[in-house]
KOLNURO-874537 format. One line per field, with one value per residue (C-alpha): x, y, z. Coordinates in steps of 0.001 Angstrom, whole numbers, plus 500000, padded with zeros to 6 digits. Last residue first. Layout:
// residues N
c1 = c(X / ...)
c2 = c(Y / ...)
c3 = c(Z / ...)
//
This chain:
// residues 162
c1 = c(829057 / 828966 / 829632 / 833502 / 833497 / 834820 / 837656 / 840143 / 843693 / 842984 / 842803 / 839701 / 839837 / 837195 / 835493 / 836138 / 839001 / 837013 / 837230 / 841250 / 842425 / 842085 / 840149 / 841397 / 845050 / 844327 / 842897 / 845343 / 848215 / 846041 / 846277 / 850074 / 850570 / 848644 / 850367 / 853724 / 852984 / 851333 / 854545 / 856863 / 854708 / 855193 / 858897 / 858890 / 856594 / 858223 / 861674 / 860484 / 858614 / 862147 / 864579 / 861891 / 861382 / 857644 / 857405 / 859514 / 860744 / 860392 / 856753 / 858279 / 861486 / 859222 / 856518 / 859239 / 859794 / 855823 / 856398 / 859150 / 857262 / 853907 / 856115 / 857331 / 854109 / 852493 / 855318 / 855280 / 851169 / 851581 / 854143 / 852568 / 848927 / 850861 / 852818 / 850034 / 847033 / 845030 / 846320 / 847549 / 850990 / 850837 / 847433 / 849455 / 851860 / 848524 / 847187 / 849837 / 850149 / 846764 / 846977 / 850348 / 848417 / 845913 / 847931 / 850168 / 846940 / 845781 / 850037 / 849723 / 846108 / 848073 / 850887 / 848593 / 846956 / 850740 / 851399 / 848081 / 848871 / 852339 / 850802 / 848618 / 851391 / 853520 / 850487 / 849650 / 846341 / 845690 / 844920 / 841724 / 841949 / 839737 / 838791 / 835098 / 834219 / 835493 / 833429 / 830270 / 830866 / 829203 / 826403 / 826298 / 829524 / 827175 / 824614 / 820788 / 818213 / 816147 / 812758 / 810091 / 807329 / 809212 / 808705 / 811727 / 812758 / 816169 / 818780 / 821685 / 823287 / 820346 / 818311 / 814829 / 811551 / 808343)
c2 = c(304068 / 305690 / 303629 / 304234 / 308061 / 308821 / 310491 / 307386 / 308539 / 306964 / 303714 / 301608 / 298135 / 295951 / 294957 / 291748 / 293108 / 296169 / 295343 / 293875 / 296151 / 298932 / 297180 / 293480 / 294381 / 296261 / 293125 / 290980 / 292726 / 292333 / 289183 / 288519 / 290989 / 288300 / 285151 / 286443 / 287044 / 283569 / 282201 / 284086 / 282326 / 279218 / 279673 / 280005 / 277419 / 274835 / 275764 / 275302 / 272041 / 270724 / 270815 / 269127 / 266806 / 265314 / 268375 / 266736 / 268988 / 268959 / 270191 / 273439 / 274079 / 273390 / 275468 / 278053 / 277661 / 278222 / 281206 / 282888 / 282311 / 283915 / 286664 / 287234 / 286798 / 289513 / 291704 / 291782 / 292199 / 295181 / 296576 / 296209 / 297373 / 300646 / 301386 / 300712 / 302514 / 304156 / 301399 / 302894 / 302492 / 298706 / 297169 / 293847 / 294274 / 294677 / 291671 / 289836 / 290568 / 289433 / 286154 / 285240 / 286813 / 284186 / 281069 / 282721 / 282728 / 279122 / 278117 / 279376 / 277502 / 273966 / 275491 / 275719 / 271924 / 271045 / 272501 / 270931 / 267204 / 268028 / 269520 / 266770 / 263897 / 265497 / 265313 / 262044 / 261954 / 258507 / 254994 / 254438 / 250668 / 247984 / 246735 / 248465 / 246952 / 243917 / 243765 / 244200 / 241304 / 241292 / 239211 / 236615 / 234196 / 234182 / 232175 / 233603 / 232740 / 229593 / 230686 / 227769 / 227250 / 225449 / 226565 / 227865 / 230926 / 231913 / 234701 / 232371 / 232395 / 233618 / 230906 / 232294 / 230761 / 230557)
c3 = c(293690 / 296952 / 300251 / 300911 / 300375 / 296576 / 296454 / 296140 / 297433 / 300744 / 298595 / 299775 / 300756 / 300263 / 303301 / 305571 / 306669 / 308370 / 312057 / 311812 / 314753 / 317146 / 319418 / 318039 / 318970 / 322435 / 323650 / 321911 / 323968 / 327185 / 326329 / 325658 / 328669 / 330902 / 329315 / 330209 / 333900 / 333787 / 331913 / 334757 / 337427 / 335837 / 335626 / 339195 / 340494 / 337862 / 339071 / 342807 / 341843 / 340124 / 342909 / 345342 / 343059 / 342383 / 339973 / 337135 / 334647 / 331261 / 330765 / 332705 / 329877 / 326947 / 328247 / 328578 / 324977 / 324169 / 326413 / 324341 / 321093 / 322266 / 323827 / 320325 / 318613 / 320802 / 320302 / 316753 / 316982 / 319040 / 316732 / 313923 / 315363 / 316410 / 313569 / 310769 / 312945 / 310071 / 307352 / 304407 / 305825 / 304481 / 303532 / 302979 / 306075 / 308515 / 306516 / 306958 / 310435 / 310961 / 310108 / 312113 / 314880 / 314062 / 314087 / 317250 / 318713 / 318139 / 318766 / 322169 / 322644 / 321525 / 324376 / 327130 / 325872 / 326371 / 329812 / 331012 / 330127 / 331618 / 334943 / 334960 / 334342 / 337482 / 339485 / 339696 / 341331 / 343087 / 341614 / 343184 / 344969 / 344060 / 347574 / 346975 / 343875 / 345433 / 348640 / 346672 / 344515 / 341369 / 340181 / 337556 / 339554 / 342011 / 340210 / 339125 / 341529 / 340075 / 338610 / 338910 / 336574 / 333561 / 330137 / 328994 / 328216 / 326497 / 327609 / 327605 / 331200 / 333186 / 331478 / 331846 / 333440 / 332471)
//
């Protein structure tokens, strides 16, 4: 039996003839396709917007928990602090997303530009490190009973009778 290598069917003939050249492919031009190199300005502006889609995550849930910081008011144990952490947070969130304006703008493959880019991304990584150590401090002092009731301080009952 022998199969068409063009159609896929069988036939009944003994013989199997080798399929044609134009079936296979050519070694030598799989390897004489060139590999378009690294472009490094599009990476570094591919990367400068998936930094600022994660800026806008946590300004999403700093957003969150300031309202509920503002919504439980003074009554809250650490009101001051966890307001003003999560003010500043947002704030440096806001000036680095505009700095990731600024670097995504620029074009590295200039001389002019790379040392701009260096420096302001130094300044954003500087920037990024407070904002987390912020967030650290945040969610250890923060947000751990939201997902209970609140209780009035002026309530004398402890928090589990009934």
């Amino acid at each position: 039996m022998e199969m068409d290598t063009v159609s896929g069917a069988v036939s009944g003939k003994t013989n199997v003839n080798p399929p044609t050249k134009d079936a296979l492919p050519d070694a030598d031009e799989e390897k004489s396709t060139p590999i378009k190199p690294l472009d490094a300005n599009r990476y570094a502006t591919k990367k400068t917007i998936a930094q600022g889609m994660l800026d806008i995550a946590l300004l999403t849930a700093n957003a969150s928990q300031l309202k509920y910081i503002l919504q439980v008011g003074p009554r809250h144990e650490f009101y001051t602090l966890m307001l003003g952490l999560i003010s500043t947070s947002m704030i440096l969130q806001v000036l680095v997303g505009i700095m990731f304006l600024f670097i995504g703008a620029l074009n590295i493959n200039k001389d002019k530009d790379k040392r701009r880019a260096v420096i302001l991304n130094d300044i954003i990584l500087i920037m990024v490190f407070i904002i987390s150590v912020t967030n650290v401090v945040i969610a250890g002092f923060g947000i751990d009973n939201a997902s209970r009731p609140l209780r009035l301080l002026s309530d004398e009952r402890g928090p589990y009778s009934r």
